[in-house]
N, C-alpha and C positions, 0 to 999 in steps of 0.2 A: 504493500500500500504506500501509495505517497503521503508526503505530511499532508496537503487538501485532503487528501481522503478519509485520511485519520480524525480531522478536525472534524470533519462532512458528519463521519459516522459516530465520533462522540457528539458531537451537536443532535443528530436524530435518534440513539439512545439515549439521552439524557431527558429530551423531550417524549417518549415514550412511556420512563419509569416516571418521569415526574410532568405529568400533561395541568396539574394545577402544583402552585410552590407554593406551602405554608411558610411565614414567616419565623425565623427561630423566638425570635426576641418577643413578648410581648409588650402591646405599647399601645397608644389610643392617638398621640401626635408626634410632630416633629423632637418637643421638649421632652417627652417620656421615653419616645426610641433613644435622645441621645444619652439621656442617661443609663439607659438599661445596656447599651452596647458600650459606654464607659466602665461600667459593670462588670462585663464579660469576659475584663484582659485576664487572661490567667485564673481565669475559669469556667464553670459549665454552664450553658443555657439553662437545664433546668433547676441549676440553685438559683440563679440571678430570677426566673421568673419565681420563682417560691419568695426571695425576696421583696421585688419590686410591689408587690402591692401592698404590701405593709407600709415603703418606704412612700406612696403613693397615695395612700389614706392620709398621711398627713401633711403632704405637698406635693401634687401631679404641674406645680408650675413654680417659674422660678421667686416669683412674690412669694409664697408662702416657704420656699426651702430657704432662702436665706432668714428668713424669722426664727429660723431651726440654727444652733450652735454645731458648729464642726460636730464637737465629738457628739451630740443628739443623732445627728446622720449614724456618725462611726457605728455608734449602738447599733442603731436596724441593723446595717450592712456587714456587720462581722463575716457574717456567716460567708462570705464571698469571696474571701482572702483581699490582700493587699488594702484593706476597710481604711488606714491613714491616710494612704496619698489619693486613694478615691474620695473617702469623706472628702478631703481638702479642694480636691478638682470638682468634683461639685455643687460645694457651697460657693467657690472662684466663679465658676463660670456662670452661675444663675445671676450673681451680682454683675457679674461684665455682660452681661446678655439685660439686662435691667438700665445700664448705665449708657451702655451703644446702642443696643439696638430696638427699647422697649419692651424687653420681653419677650423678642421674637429670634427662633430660631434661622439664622442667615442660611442663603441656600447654595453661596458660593465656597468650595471645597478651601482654598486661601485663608477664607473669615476664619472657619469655624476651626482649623490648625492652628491660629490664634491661642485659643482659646484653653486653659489648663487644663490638665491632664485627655487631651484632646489630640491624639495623632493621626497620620496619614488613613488607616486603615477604618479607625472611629469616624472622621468625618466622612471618606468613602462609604460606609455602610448609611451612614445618615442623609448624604446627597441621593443613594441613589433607592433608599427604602420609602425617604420619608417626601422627595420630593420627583421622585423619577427619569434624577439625573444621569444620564449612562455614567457609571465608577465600575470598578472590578477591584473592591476590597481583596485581600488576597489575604486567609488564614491557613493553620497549621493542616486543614486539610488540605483545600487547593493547592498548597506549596509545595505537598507529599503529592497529591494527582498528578498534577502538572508534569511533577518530577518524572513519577512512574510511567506516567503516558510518551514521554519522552518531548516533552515539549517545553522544557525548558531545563537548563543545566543544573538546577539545584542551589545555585548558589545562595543567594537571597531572596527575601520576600520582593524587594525592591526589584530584582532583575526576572522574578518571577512574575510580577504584574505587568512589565514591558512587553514580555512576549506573549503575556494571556491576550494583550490588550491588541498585538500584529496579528495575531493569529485569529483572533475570534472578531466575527461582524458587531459592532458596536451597537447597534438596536437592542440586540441581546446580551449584553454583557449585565442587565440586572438581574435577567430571568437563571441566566446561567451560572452567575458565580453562587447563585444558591442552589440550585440544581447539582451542582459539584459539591459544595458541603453534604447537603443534603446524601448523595452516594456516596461519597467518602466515611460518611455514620453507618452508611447500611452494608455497603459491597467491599469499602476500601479501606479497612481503619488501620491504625498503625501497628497497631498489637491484635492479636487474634486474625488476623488476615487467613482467610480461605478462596485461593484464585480461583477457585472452580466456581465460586458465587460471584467474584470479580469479572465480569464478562469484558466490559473497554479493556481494562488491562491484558487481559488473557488474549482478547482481540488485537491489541495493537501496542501492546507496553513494552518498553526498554528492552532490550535483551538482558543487559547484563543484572537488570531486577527481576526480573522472570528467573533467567539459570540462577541468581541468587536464594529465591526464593527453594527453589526446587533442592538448592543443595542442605542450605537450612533444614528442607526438612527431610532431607533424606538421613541427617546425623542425628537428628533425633531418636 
């Protein structure tokens, strides 16, 4: 297969296993997605939503969470890990989001990097969930796909989003980079991996991850 090919046909599996894409994050706007995907660094969607509405009941906007003291956040959000520099990045940004821009979350990916505890990957999720700006956020799954599929060298997330981004048609870069999470949870994880349920990879993965794989498990 050629690289088009390869792209052709993970694009028309992905859209066959996943023909509607649930959102991971739960959220009801712009303000509640970003904070739930600030949330998320360095941990799992389903703690961050077990979270979120608790932390939501008593501030779903940024007027009511800056009323809230750093460590009042810290409390709810323990449970999340890294709860210091999140609390902080949260109560910062609702105030700067109050101060610039009244409250309102900006829809241009530049602002919202600005903004504490707020990086490349957090504003891409937030452009392209909350306002349906084509981004191709790129996490620990996509990094490992990409890798696997062979379409991009592995090196960083950053040089991993370059070529999601040459390679895949931009219309669909919101549909897809959740589509990709989303199989990487089900077909493609890092640990427990079973290629025979892996069908892209099996189809058109790496070589030297495939004979990898196979050798792995033949020492077992």
């Amino acid at each position: 297969m050629t690289k088009t090919e390869k792209v052709e046909f993970t694009i028309q599996k992905l859209k066959e296993l996943y023909p509607t894409i649930p959102v991971p994050l739960d959220h009801k706007d712009p303000y509640t997605l970003l904070i739930a995907v600030l949330m998320s660094a360095q941990s799992t969607d389903v703690r961050v939503n077990q979270i979120t509405p608790l932390l939501f009941q008593k501030a779903d906007n940024p007027y009511d969470m800056v009323k809230m003291t750093v460590e009042e956040i810290r409390d709810i959000i323990k449970p999340v890990g890294l709860s210091p520099m999140k609390a902080k990045g949260i109560h910062g940004l609702s105030k700067m989001l109050i101060e610039k821009y009244d409250g309102l979350v900006p829809q241009e990916l530049e602002l919202l990097e600005e903004f504490p505890a707020v990086g490349h990957k957090t504003a891409s999720v937030v452009v392209s969930q909350a306002f349906g700006i084509p981004a191709f956020p790129v996490d620990t799954h996509i990094h490992r796909l990409m890798y696997r599929w062979g379409f991009t060298n592995g090196k960083n997330v950053v040089q991993t989003e370059k070529d999601a981004k040459r390679l895949f048609p931009k219309e669909i870069w919101n549909d897809l980079h959740l589509q990709i999470i989303w199989y990487g949870r089900e077909y493609s994880p890092a640990r427990g991996w079973d290629l025979e349920k892996d069908v892209i990879t099996r189809t058109i993965g790496r070589k030297s991850v495939i004979d990898e794989y196979y050798k792995t498990k033949k020492s077992r």
